[in-house]
N, C-alpha and C positions, 0 to 999 in steps of 0.2 A: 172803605177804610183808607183807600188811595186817597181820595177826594179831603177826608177826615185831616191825614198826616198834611196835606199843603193847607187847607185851610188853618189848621192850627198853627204853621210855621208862622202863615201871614199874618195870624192876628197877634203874635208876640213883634214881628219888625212891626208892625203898624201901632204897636203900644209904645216901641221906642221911636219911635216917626214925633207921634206924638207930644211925648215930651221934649223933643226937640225942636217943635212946630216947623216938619219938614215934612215931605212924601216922596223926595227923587229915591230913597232906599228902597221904602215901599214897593215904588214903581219898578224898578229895576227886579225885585229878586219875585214879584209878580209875572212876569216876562218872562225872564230866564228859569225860575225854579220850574214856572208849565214848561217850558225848553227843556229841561235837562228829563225831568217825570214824565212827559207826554213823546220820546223815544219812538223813529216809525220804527219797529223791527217787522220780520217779515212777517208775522202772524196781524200786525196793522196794516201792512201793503196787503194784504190777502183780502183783506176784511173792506180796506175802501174799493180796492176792484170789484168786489161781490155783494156789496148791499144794495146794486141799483141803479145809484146816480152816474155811475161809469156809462153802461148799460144805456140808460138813457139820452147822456148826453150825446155818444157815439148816433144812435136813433135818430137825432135833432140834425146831426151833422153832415152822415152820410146816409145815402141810399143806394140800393141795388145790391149785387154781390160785392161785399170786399171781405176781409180775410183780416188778422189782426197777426201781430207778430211782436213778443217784448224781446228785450233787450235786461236781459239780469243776469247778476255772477251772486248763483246760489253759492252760501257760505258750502252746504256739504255736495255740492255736484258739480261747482265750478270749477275751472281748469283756470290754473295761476301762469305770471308770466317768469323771466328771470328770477326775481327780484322777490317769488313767491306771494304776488299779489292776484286777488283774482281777480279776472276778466271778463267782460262781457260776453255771454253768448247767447244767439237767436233761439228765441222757443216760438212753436207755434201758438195757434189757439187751446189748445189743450191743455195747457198752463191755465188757463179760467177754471179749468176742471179743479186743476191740483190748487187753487187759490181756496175753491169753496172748501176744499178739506183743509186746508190750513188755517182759515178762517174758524172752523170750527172746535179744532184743536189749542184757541187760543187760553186756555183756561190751565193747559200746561205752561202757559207762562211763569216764570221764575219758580216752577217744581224742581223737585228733581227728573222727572220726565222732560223736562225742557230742555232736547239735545241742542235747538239752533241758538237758546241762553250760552252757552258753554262757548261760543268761538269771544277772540280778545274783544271783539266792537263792544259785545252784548256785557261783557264781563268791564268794561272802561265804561260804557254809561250806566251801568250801575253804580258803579265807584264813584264816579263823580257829583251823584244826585249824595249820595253818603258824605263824600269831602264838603258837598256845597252845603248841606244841614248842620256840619260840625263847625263848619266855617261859619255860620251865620250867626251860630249860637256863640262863638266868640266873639264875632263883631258889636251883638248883643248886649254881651255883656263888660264889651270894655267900654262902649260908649254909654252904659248907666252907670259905671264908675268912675272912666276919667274926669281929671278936672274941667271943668267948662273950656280953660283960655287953650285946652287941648283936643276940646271935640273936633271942632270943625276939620279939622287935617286928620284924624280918625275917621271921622263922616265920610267923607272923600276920599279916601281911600278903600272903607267899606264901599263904597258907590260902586268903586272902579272894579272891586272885587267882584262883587254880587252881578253886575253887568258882562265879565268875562263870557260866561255861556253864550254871547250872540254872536261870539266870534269863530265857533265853530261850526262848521258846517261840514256837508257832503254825506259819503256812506264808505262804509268799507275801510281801506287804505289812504284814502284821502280823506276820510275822518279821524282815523286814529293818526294822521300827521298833525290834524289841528288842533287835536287833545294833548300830543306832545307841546304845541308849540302853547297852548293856552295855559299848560301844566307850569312853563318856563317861568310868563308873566304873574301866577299866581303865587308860585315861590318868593319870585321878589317882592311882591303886594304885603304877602303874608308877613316877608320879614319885616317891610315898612310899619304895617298894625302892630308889631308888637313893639317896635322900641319907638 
């Protein structure tokens, strides 16, 4: 149904692509929309640490005794600093253990059993996969009814919109700084599409 919802988005901007015998929109909300939907949360860090390929290429790399140690600031066990941001802290190997149960647990995603959905990160990229659908459906549809001699400045600014998503980056507290500040330029984009 996941797969269902993008592919459908894609082939309405690709029907407006086409009448305007372009594809950088295409291309763009291609990219970003798997960006914004394809979200690592922890139940995805679980899930690539424990299918294998981690496993294996560790096998390839090293030999003899070594010992593995992450570096993560779980949303509900981490310890924040001033500023109420959380922080890194060492876990052993043991953490593989709690990976493969969390990895399996991934099906409470977006339930209501989905306590680790509930912190702001998880609650902001959902939102914004939502703003970026409603957004797109307006670009949509101003660009099949503007007049022609006023596409192109339309166009290009949809571009610029639908591209936003690759400017955020990170996790945590340095994600949700880039979601404010990407939040800033999208305001003013917004205001530009519409007058």
């Amino acid at each position: 149904a996941y797969a269902a919802r993008y592919q459908k988005v894609m082939d309405e901007v690709q029907r407006v692509d086409a009448t305007l015998g372009k594809t950088a929109l295409s291309e763009a909300v291609a990219h970003n929309l798997f960006k914004l939907m394809a979200y690592k949360d922890e139940y995805e860090v679980a899930r690539l640490y424990t299918e294998g390929g981690f496993a294996a290429k560790l096998a390839k790399q090293f030999e003899g005794d070594y010992q593995l140690h992450f570096h993560l600031a779980p949303p509900l066990l981490g310890k924040t600093n001033d500023k109420g941001e959380l922080v890194k802290q060492r876990f052993g190997p043991w953490v593989l253990t709690a990976f493969k149960v969390l990895a399996r647990l991934r099906g409470l995603r977006g339930t209501a059993l989905d306590v680790l959905g509930r912190t702001e990160e998880r609650r902001q990229e959902r939102a914004w996969i939502e703003r970026y659908l409603v957004m797109l459906q307006e670009i949509c549809e101003k660009l099949a009814s503007s007049p022609y001699e006023s596409r192109d400045g339309s166009y290009q600014i949809g571009f610029k919109l639908a591209s936003i998503p690759q400017h955020i980056r990170g996790f945590g507290h340095v994600k949700l700084r880039q979601m404010q500040a990407a939040q800033k330029r999208w305001d003013e984009l917004m205001a530009d599409l519409r007058t």
